[in-house]
Structure formats: structure tokens, C-alpha cells
C-alpha positions, 0 to 999 in steps of 0.5 A: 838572077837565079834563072840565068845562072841554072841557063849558064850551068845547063849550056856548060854542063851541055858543052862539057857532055858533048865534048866528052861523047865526042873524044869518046867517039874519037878515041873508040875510032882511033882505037878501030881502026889501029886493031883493024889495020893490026889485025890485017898485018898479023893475018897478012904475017900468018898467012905468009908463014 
């Protein structure tokens, strides 16, 4: 009994971290790409002016 319950906390402990790495890897590329098009706006803005 022991041994299966060590089973399901390793799969959910598992789940969980793959689900953090994965909004993490989500919000870093969100984040990116958002200052990436930012970034071209303002040099677009500074070179106009």
C-alpha cells in the first residue's frame, strides 16, 4: 500500500512540475514576443521622428 501511494504522489508531483515548466515557458514567449513587437514599434517611432 505504501508503495502505491509514493507511485501516485511521484506522477502527481511529475504532472504538477511539467505543468508549471510549461505556463512558464508560455508566459517567457508571451513575454518576447510582446517586447519584440514593442521594441520594433518604438525604434519604427524613432526613426520616423
Amino acid at each position: 500500500m505504501k508503495n502505491k501511494n509514493l507511485k501516485i504522489r511521484t506522477i502527481v508531483l511529475l504532472s504538477s512540475f511539467i505543468v508549471i515548466a510549461l505556463s512558464l515557458i508560455i508566459l517567457g514567449y508571451l513575454t518576447i514576443k510582446i517586447s519584440k513587437t514593442y521594441f520594433t514599434k518604438e525604434i519604427a517611432n524613432q526613426l520616423a521622428a
